[in-house]
C-alpha positions as MATLAB code, in Angstrom:
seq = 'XXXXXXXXXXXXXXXXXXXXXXXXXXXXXXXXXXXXXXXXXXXXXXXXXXXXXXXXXXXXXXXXXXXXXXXXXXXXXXXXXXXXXXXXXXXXXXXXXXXXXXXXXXXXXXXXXXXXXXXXXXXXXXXXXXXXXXXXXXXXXXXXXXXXXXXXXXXXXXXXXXXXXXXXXXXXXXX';
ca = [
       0.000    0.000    0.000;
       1.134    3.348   -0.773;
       0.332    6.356   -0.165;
       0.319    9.428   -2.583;
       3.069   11.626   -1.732;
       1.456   14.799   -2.059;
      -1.519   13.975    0.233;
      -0.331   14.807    3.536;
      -0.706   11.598    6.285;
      -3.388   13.305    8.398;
      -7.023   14.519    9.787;
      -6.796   17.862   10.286;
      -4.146   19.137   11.995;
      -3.098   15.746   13.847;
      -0.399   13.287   11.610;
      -1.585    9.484   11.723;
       1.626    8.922   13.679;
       1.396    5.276   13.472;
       2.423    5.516    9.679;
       5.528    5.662    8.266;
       6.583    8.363    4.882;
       5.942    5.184    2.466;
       2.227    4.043    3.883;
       3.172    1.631    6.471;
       3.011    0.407    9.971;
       5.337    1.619   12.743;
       5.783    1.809   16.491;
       6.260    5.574   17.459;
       9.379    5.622   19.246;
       8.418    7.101   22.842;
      12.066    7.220   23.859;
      12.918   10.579   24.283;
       9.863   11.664   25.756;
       9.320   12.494   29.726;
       7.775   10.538   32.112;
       4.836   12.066   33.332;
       1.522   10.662   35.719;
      -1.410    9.054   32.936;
      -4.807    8.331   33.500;
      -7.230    7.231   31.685;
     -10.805    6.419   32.048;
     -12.687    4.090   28.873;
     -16.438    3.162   29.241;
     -18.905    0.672   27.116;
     -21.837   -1.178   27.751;
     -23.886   -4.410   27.023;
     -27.570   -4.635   26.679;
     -29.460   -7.717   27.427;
     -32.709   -9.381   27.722;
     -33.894   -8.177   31.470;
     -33.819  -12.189   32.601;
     -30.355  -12.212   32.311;
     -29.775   -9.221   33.697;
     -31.515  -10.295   36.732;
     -29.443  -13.715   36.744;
     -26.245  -11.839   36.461;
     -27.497   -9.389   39.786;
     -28.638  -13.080   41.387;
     -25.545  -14.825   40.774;
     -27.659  -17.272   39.317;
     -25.179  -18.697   35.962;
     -23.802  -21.757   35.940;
     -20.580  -20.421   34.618;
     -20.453  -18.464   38.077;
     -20.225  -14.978   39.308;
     -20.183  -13.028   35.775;
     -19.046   -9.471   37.354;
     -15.980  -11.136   39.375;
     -14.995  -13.213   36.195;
     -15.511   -9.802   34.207;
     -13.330   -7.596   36.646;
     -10.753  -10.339   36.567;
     -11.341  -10.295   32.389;
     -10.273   -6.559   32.608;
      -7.641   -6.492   34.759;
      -5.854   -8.872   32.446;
      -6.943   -7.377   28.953;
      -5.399   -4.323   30.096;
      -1.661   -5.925   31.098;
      -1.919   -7.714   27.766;
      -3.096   -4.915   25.673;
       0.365   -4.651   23.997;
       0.229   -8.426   22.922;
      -3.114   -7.645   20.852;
      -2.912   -4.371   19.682;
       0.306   -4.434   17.407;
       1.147   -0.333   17.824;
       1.125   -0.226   21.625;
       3.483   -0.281   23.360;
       4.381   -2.378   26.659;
       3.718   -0.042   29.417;
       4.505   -0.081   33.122;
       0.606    0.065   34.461;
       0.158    1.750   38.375;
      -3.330    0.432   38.438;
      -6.483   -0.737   37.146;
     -10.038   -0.105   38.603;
     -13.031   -2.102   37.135;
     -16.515   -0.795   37.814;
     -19.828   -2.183   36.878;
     -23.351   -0.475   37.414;
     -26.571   -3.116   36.846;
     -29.256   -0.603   34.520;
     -32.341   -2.277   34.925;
     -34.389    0.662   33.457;
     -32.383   -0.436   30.597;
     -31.653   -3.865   31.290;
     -27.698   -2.972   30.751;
     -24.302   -3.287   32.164;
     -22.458   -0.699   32.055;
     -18.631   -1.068   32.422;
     -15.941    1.256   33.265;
     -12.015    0.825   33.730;
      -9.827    3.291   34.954;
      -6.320    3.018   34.486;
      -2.930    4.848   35.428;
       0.854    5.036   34.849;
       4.193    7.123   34.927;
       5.605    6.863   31.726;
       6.257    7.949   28.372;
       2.941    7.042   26.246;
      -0.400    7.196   26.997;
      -2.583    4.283   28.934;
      -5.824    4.867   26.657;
      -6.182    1.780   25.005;
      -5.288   -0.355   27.999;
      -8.343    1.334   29.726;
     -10.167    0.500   26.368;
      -8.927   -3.463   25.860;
     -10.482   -3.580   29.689;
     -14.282   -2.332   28.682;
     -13.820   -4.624   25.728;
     -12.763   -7.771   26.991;
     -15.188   -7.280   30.212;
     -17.768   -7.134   28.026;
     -17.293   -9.883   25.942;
     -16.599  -11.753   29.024;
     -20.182  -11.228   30.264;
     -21.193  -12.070   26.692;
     -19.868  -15.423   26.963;
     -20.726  -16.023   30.333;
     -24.292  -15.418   29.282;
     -24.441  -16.584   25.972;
     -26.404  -19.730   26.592;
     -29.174  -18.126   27.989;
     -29.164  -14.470   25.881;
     -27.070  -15.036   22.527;
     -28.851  -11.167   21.299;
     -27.335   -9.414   23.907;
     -25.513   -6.031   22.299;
     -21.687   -4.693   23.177;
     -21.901   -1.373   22.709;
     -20.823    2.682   23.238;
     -17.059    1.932   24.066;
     -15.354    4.995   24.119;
     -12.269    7.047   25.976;
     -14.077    9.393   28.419;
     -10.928   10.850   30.576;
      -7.476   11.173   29.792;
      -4.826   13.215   31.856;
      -1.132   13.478   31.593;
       1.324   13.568   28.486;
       2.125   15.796   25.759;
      -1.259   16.013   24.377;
      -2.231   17.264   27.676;
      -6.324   16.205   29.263;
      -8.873   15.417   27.471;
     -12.546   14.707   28.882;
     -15.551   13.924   26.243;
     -18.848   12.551   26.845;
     -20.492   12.376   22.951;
     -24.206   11.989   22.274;
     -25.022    9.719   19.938;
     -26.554   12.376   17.717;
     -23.424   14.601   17.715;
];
């Protein structure tokens, strides 16, 4: 794949700094940046029949006790995230906090992870890999009784620390 050399590699005013002059992949080399504190904060959900819902609240699966096995799920997508995303890099993580709040207006769970380093890159897509695998974790945990259920709305809602500086975005759907 190439890429036209008079089309500039970017959206807007930000360069697509995961590609290289001639089109293709490459780690950004971090290794002359500072250290500095990083947050960040990733959020998703998963919709469901309200049955299962109620099983998951009950602790009522066979598999077992869906929000432990999720947290657990997270924790460990996020140390790994390096292994499955090819452009990240493997970070030094502080901490990871899993969260999970039972909607039964909307029959949902909604899943958060939160997590932190001192480095030289960013810890956004650790936080995401989290949502991500703790919702497909609940997915197939549940499967066998609710094979329609929906992953949805992952998205980076916090960041803080870095170059880039903070960034904090809720979106609506509509914008």
């Amino acid at each position: 794949m190439q890429i036209d050399q008079d089309e500039p590699a970017c959206i807007g005013e930000a360069e697509l700094t995961h590609i290289d002059q001639n089109g293709r992949p490459k780690m950004v080399d971090v290794g002359e940046k500072q250290d500095t504190a990083r947050v960040a904060v990733a959020k998703g959900s998963i919709y469901m029949k309200p049955e299962t819902l109620e099983r998951i609240k009950a602790g009522s699966l066979a598999k077992g006790d869906v929000l432990s096995v999720a947290q657990t799920a997270g924790i460990m997508a996020a140390k790994n995230t390096a292994s499955a995303i090819p452009m990240c890099h493997n970070i030094f993580i502080t901490g990871i906090e899993m969260d999970f709040v039972l909607d039964e207006e909307h029959s949902a769970v909604h899943i958060e992870a939160s997590a932190s380093t001192i480095g030289k890159t960013g810890i956004e897509m650790e936080s995401l890999h989290a949502v991500s695998v703790a919702a497909l974790t609940i997915y197939d945990m549940c499967k066998a009784i609710d094979r329609g259920m929906r992953i949805t709305d992952i998205r980076l809602v916090k960041k803080t620390g870095g170059k880039s500086g903070d960034f904090t975005g809720e979106y609506d759907r509509a914008e």
